[in-house]
N, C-alpha and C positions, 0 to 999 in steps of 0.2 A: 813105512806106511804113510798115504799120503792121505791127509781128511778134505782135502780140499772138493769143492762141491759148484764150481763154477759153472761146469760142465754137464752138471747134475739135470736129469730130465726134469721137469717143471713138476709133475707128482711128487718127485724125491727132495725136490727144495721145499715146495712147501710141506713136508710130512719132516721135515727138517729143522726149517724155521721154526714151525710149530713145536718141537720138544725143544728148541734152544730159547725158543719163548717160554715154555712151560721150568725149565731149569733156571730160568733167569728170573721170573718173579719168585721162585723158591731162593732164591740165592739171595735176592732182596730182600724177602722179607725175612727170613733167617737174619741177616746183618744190621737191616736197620730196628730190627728188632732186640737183637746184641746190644749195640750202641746206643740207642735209645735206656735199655735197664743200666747200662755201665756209666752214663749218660748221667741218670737219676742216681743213682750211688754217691758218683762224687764229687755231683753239684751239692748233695747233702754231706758230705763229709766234707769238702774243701771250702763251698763258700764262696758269696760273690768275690772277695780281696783274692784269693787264690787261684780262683778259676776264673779271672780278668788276667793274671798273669799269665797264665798258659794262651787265654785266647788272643795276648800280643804278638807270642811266640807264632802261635799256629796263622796267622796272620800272617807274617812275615814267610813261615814257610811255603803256605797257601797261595802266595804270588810268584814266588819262582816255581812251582811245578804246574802251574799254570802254561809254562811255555819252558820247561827245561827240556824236552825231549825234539826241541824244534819243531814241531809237526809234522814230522816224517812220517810216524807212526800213522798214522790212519790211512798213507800210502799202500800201507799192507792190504786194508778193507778194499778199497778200490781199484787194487792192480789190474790190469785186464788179464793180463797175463801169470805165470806163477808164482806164487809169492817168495817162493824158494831164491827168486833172481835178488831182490833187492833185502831180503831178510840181517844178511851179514852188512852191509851199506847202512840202513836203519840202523841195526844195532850201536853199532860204531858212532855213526853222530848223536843220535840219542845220546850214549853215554859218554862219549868228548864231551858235550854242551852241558851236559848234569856237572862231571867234574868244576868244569869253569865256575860254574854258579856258584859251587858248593864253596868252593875258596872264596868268590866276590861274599858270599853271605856271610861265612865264618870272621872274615877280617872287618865286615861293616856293624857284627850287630849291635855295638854298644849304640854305635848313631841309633842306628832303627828302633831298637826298645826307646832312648831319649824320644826321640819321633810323636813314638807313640803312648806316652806316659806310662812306661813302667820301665824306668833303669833297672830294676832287679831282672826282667826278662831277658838278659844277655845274654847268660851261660846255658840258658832254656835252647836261645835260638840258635847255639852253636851246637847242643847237641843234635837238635832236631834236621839241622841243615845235612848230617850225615844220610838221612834217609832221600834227601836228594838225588842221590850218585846211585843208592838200590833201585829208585824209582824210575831211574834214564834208564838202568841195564834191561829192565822188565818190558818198556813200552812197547821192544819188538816183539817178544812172544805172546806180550795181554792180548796185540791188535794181531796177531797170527789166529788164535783162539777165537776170537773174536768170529773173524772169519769163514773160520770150519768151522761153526755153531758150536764150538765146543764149549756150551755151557754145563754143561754135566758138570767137566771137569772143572772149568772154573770157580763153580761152590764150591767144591772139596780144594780148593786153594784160598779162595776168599776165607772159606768158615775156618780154616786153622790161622788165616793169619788172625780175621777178627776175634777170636777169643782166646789166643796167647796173649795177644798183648793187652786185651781187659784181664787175663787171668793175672798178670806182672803187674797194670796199674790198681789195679783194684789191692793186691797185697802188698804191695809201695805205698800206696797212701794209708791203709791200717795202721802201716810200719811208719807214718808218718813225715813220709816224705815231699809231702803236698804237691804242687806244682810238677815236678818232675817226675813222678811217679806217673804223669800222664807222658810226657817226654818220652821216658823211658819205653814206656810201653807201646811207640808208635814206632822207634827205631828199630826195637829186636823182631818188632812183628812186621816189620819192612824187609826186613833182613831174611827170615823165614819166608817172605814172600818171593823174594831171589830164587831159593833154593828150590821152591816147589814150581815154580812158572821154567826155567831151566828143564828140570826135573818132564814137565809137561809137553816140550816142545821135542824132547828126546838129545837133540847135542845145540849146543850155543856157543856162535862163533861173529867174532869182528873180522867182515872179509871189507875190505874198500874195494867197492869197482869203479871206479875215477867215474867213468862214462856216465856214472847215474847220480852223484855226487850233488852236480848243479839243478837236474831235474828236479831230484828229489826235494831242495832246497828252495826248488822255484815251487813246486808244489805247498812246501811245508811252510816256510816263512810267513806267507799269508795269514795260513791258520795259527802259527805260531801268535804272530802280532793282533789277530781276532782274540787269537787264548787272553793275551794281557790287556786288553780291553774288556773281555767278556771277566776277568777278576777283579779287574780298574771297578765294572758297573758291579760288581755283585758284593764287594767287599770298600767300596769307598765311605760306604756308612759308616765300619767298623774302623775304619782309620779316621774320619772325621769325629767318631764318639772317642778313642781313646786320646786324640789329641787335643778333642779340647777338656773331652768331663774327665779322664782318667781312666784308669784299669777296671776300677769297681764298675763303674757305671758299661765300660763294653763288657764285663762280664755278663751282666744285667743283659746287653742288647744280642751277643752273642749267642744266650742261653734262648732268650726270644724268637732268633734267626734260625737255630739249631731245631728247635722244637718247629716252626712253621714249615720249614723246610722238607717234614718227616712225611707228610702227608705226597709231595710231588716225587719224593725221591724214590717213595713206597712203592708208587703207580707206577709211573709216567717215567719213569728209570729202567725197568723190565723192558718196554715198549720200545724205548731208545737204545738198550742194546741189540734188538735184532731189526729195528728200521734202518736202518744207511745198508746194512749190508741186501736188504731188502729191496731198496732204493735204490741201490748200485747196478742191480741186475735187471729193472725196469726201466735204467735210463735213458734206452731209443724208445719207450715210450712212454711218452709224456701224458698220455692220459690216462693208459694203468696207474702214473707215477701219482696224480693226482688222487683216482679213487682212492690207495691206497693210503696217500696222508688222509685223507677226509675219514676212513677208516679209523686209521687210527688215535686221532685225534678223536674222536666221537665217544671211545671207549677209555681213553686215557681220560677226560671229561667228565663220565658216567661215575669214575670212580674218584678221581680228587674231588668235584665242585661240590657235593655234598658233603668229605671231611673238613675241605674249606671252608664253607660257608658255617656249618655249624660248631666248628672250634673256635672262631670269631668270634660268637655269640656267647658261647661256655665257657670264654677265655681266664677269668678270673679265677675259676673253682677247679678247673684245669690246672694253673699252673698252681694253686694252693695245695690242694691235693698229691699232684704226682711230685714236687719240687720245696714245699716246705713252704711256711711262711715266711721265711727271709727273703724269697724270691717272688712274693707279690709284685714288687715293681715292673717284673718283666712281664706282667699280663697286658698290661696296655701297650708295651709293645709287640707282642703279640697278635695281639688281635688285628691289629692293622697289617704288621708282614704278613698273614696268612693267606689275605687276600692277595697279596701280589704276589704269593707261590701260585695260586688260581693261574694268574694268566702266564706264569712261565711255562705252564702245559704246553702253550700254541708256539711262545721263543724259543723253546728249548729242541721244538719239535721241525720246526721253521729251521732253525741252524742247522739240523742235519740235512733236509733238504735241500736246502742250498746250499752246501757244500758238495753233494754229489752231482748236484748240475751245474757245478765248479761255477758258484757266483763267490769267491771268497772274497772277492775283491767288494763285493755289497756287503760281507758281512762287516768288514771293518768298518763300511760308510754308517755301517746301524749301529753299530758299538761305539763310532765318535762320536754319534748324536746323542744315545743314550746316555754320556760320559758325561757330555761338554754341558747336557741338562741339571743333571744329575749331582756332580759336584760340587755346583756352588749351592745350590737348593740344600742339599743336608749338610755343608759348611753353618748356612746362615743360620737353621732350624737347630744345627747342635745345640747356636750360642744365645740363640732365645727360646727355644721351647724344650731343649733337654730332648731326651734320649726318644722318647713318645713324638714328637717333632718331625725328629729326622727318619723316625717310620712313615709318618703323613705323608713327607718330603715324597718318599721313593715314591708312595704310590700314586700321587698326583703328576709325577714324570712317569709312568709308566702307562697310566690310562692318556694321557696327553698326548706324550710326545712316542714312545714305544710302540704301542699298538699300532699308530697309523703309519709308521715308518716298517717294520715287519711286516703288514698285509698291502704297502703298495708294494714292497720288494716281493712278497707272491704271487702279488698278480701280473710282474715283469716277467717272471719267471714260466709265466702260464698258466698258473693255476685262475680256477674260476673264484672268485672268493661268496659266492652265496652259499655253496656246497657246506663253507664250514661254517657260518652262521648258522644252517641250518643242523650244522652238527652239535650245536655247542647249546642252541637254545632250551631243548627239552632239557636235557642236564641242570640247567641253570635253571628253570620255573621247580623244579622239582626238588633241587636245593633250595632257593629263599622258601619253599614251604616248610620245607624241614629244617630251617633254621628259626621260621616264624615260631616253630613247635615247640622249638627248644630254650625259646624265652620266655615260654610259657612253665616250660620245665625248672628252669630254674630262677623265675621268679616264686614259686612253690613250694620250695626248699629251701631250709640252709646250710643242709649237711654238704661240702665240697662233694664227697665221695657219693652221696646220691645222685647231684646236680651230675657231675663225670660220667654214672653210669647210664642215668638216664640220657644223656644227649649223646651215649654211646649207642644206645639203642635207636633212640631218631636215625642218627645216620646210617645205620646199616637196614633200615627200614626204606630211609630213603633210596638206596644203593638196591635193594630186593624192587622196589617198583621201577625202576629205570630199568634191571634185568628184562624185567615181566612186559615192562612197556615197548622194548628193543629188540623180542627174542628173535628179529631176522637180524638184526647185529650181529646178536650173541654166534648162531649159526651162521654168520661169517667167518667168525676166529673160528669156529670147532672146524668149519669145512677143510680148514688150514690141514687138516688130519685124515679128511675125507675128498680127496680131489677131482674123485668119477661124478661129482654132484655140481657141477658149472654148468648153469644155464649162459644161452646164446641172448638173451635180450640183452637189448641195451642196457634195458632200467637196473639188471642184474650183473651189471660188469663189475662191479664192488667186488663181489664173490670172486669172480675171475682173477681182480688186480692181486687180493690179498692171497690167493693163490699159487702166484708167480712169487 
């Protein structure tokens, strides 16, 4: 039986996309919601020396599956044709290129943990490097799923991987096996992940068809070498804190990163699993292609820029509260990453769109700029301002140099760039009030857990008027469900794009 939906009449894509939308933020927030309580467990149970360790490890893993699967994979999403032709080809190189790595990683780590100060992470990174070679066999069936909306099923894959393997770390570290006990539990729940993505696709096979080989490669490479740039910019902090302050100290910025990160990955993650394939089927036209980002940017907006702005502001009782007081240090940095998850909304959402109007070749030129900034900036910030520093660092390269380099590569592309200005502004006036509110909150108090709940409340107050203030947004996405309701104006072709 085939789920494919290519072909699919334009009522049935979008009454489509819309439950693989609707399955996808459930899937979301199910996981990050997991990882986040498992998150908090054994930052209090391990401790910044411990959980510095693990996060050299996951570092080091963190960069090779950045680009282990060569980029083939998303080949799937975009095929014209059916994905059935090139499925066995993907697979195959995917998982040749995972093997490869897995060996270069296993025989390097003792350098890489030296690298990054923690010699003890050696025997971490060689466990964890096996989940490598799981993570290549999967790429073709995650990005097949992908494509038939099969988000349904995807939850009931993701939700067993992520709570084995917090059910294995969580009673590992009781058991007192610190560090590893997180190791442990990303291997077997990778492994389990094998079985259910197989399981899902119905049979799985390495066929090589020579003839698609090179294609593919020409295709994938690009975004391969984008992937290790796009990890180069998002994790070169994390290697500049461990190499110069130590383990402790990136467990500290790690823990900082992880929590800021919670609020874009919550949103604006949902959104980006059913935009490219959204994207894909718009792509002879370029100005549905446009509503449809400004669409969805507006809404992915509506929901981080007020977590954002106001955990920035609550940062300190925030992380005392949910994280312990040993981990006060990581509020100021904190406070500062959160703001630069704010504008990974528009990059993250940006990268998918230009890659399905095959600009890969720009995304690289925006990942060397972002790098070449970036690098020496929180080098220098490591070794005079400490760990708080080199958060400033990123985020004065990201308002500087990132943003204008992402929105002229949009507007090459075609797009109008007022459309999103005007997507992003109400969001944001509606946020700084509801962060104004929140300093108000927690100058007030001094209980962590009041200040927490109260600026819990700000934000979902804030998030309730933006609803109330957008509700032909809102009846944008619902129409996604209801597709007899497209007016013909111009001014209405939002509704149309999100539609298709």
């Amino acid at each position: 039986m085939t789920h494919e939906t290519a072909d699919a009449a334009p009522e049935d894509l979008a009454r489509t996309a819309a439950g693989a939308f609707g399955w996808s933020v459930l899937n979301t927030a199910l996981s990050r919601f997991g990882t986040l309580l498992v998150g908090i467990a054994l930052a209090r149970m391990l401790g910044p020396d411990e959980f510095g360790t693990f996060a050299v490890a996951m570092v080091a893993l963190l960069a090779v599956l950045s680009f282990n699967e060569l980029g083939v994979s998303l080949a799937i999403v975009r095929w014209e044709r059916s994905p059935d032709t090139i499925v066995g080809t993907v697979n195959a190189i995917s998982t040749g290129g995972s093997v490869l790595l897995f060996i270069a990683v296993f025989l390097s780590a003792s350098t890489v943990a030296d690298l990054l100060g923690a010699p003890d992470a050696a025997g971490i990174i060689r466990l964890m490097s096996v989940s490598v070679v799981f993570s290549g066999m999967v790429a073709g069936p995650a990005a097949l799923l992908q494509r038939q909306f099969r988000q349904r099923r995807r939850l009931v894959i993701d939700q067993v991987v992520t709570w084995s393997g917090t059910a294995l770390s969580l009673a590992l570290a009781l058991g007192g096996f610190g560090a590893w006990s997180l190791a442990w539990g990303r291997v077997v729940a990778t492994l389990i992940g094998v079985a259910l993505f197989v399981h899902a696709v119905g049979h799985y096979r390495w066929r090589v068809d020579r003839s698609l080989v090179l294609p593919l490669l020409r295709f994938g490479l690009p975004l391969a070498g984008a992937s290790i740039l796009v990890f180069a910019v998002g994790y070169v902090e994390q290697i500049a804190v461990g190499a110069t302050l130590g383990a402790t100290a990136l467990g500290i910025f790690v823990l900082a990163f992880n929590l800021a990160s919670w609020p874009v990955n919550m949103f604006s993650q949902p959104l980006r699993s059913v935009a490219p394939a959204v994207f894909s089927r718009l792509q002879d036209d370029r100005a549905r292609m446009g509503v449809a980002f400004t669409t969805t940017l507006r809404a992915a907006a509506a929901l981080t820029l007020p977590v954002c702005l106001v955990a920035a502001v609550a940062a300190e009782d925030v992380v005392r509260f949910v994280y312990g007081a040993a981990w006060v240090p990581a509020a100021g940095v904190f406070r500062i990453l959160v703001l630069v998850a704010a504008f990974r909304i528009l990059f993250e959402l940006s990268y998918d769109f230009l890659v399905v109007v095959r600009r890969t070749g720009q995304l690289l030129t925006v990942q060397v700029v972002w790098l070449l900034a970036l690098a020496p900036a929180v080098v220098v910030a490591a070794r005079r301002e400490g760990v708080v520093g080199v958060a400033v660092a990123e985020l004065v390269v990201v308002v500087v140099v990132v943003l204008p380099t992402y929105l002229c590569l949009l507007r090459r592309a075609g797009l109008s760039l007022a459309p999103l200005g005007g997507a992003v502004i109400q969001p944001l006036l509606v946020s700084l009030a509801a962060a104004a509110g929140t300093a108000l909150v927690v100058d007030r108090v001094s209980s962590s857990l009041v200040a927490s709940v109260g600026s819990g409340l700000v934000c979902l107050a804030a998030i309730a008027v933006l609803v109330v203030l957008r509700r032909d947004e809102l009846r944008q996405l619902l129409s996604l469900r209801r597709p007899d309701d497209v007016s013909s104006e111009a001014g209405q072709s939002s509704t149309q794009a999100v539609k298709a």
